[in-house]
C-alpha positions as CSV (number, residue, x, y, z in Angstrom):
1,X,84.2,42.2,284.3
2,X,83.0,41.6,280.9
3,X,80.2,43.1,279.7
4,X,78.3,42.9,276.5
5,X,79.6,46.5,275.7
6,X,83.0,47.1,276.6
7,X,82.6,50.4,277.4
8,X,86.5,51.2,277.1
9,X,86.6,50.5,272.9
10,X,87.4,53.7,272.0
11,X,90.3,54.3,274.0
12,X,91.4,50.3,273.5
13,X,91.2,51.2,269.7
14,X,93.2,54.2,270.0
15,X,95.8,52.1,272.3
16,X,95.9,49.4,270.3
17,X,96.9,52.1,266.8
18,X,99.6,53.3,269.1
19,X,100.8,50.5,269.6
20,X,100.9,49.5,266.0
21,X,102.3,52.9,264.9
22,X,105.4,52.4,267.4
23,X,105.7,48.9,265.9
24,X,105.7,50.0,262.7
25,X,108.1,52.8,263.5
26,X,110.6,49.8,265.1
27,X,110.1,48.0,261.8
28,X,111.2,50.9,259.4
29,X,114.1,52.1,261.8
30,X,114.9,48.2,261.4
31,X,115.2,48.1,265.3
32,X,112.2,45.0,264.8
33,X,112.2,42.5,263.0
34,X,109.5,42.1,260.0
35,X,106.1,41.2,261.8
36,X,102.7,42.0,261.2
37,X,102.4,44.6,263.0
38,X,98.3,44.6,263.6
39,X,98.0,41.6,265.0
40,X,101.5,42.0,267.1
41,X,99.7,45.2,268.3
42,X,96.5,43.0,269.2
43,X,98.7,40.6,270.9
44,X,100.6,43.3,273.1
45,X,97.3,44.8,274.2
46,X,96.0,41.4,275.2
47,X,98.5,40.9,277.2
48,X,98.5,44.1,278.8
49,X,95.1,44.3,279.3
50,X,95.7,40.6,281.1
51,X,98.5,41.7,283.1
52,X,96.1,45.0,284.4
53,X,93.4,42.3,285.4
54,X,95.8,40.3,287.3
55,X,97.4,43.4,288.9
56,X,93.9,43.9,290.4
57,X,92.7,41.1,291.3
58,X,96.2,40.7,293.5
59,X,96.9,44.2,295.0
60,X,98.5,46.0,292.1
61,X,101.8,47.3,293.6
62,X,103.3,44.1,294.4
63,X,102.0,42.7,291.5
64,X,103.1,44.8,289.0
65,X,106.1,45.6,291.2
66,X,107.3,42.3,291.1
67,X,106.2,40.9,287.4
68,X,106.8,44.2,285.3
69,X,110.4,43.4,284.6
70,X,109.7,39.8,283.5
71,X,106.9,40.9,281.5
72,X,109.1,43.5,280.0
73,X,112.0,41.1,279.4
74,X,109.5,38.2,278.0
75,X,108.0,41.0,275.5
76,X,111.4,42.6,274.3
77,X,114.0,39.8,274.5
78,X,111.3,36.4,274.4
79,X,111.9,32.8,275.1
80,X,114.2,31.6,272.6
81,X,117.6,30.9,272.8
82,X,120.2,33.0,270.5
């Protein structure tokens, strides 16, 4: 589950630059909020690469069936009050 070698970098690289370019795009359209937007990309992917493992290890359709939208809402809308 974790080797050595994680033998997926190349394509976590490239998901985590897409990541950052959408951010980035978000920023300049000024639909987000100023953030550094490499780390906020490393965070994302963390978390989706998190919420992948879990989805396995608990039968991914009702996993991600159930948890998706909170994990959506928790991303785009967070914890704190208005």
């Amino acid at each position: 589950m974790f080797p050595a070698v994680d033998p997926y970098e190349d394509i976590n690289a490239r998901s985590v630059s897409m990541i950052r370019e959408i951010l980035q795009l978000g920023v300049d359209a000024g639909e987000f909020r100023e953030m550094d937007v490499g780390d906020t990309a490393e965070v994302i992917f963390s978390l989706y690469k998190s919420f992948i493992i879990q989805a396995y290890i608990q039968g991914e359709a009702n996993y991600v069936e159930r948890y998706m939208p909170c994990a959506y809402e928790l991303v785009v809308n967070g914890i704190k009050g208005k």
